[in-house]
C-alpha positions, 0 to 999 in steps of 0.5 A: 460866618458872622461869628467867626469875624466877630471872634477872630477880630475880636482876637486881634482888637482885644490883643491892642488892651492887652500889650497895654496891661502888659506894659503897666505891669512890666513898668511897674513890677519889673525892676530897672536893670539892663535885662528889662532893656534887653526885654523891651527892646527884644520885644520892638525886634520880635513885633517888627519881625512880626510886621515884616512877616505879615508883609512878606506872606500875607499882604504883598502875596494877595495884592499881587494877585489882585492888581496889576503891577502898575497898580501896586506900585501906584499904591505901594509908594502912594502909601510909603509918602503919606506915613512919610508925611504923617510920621514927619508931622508928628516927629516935628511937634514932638510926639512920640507916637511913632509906635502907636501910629505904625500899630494903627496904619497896619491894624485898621486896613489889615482889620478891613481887608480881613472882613473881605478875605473872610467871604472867599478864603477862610484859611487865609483870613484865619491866618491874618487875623492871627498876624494880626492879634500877634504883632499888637500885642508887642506893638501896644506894648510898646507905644503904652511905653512911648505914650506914658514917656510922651506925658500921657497918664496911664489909664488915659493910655489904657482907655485909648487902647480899650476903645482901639482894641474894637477898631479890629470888629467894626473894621472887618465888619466894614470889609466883609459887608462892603468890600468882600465883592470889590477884590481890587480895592482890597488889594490896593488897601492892602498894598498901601498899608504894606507901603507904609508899613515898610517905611515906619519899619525901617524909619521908627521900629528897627531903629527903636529895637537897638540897644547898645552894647548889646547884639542879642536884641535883634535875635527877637525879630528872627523869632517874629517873622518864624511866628509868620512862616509857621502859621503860614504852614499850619494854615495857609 
């Protein structure tokens, strides 16, 4: 059991380094056209579909089974008001971490709530995970891009998503060792997530997505949340 947490957050971590490496390399190899725009836009479209996704089959469905309905809204709206205040801190001192920080509040809880599941529902933790290591890839590839704008220098930017890209083990370590047995702050850790995850979707992602003059941009997301459906089909 210990194996397959470790492998299938490993997954999911190693995937946060990788869209890292994949925007170093778009930025520098891939010359500046309105292609490349249709790209890195398409590319913040198919993660947010992806994020909506992970919503929608996974975290929603199993905090609705482990909570009341007075609990899940509790916190649901718990959740959208503290990324509310933690994304508006940020916006008011100028980073442009938006990105960043909507791959975080979803990657650490889903990364603890997946070490939880994987004690009692393998297909479903199985599913997660891969929810997981897909929607960082386009996530982290996207906040390198913010970040690098924002004046990080980019290997200061590639250490960061290096030592993030273990938040996914030692996370799911942390929920199969502490939180497999404690169903109902499983649910709460999920649904809060899910609040905030909702809220910087629609404040900072989709916005992020719109190129002008151009429609075929938000076609990506359609493609992001069919990723969710099948893996919801083949595994859950």
């Amino acid at each position: 059991m210990l194996d397959k947490i470790i492998l299938y957050s490993g997954f999911a971590g190693a995937t946060v380094f990788l869209g890292g490496l994949l925007a170093r390399f778009f930025n520098h190899r891939i010359e500046d056209s309105p292609v490349k725009d249709e790209t890195s836009h398409g590319l913040i479209a198919f993660g947010g579909g992806i994020i909506l996704s992970a919503l929608a089959l996974v975290l929603v469905p199993k905090s609705m089974e482990a909570l009341s309905l007075t609990e899940l809204l509790i916190s649901f709206f718990t959740g959208a008001v503290v990324f509310y205040f933690v994304d508006k801190a940020i916006a008011q001192k100028g980073g442009k971490v938006a990105t960043l920080l909507a791959m975080l509040m979803d990657f650490v809880p889903e990364s603890i709530a997946l070490g939880a599941v994987f004690a009692g529902d393998m297909k479903t933790a199985t599913l997660l995970a891969i929810f997981i290591g897909l929607q960082n890839l386009p996530e982290a590839f996207n906040a390198y891009r913010d970040l690098v704008l924002s004046g990080f220098k980019e290997r200061t930017v590639l250490f960061i998503f290096f030592f993030l890209s273990f938040f996914g083990i030692a996370g799911a370590l942390l929920g199969f060792y502490f939180l497999s047995d404690l169903p109902t702050v499983t649910g709460h850790l999920m649904i809060f997530a899910s609040g905030g995850i909702l809220y910087l979707l629609f404040q900072d992602v989709v916005p992020e997505s719109k190129l002008e003059n151009t429609y075929i941009t938000s076609l990506p997301a359609t493609l992001g949340f069919a990723v969710g459906i099948i893996g919801e089909k083949l595994i859950g």
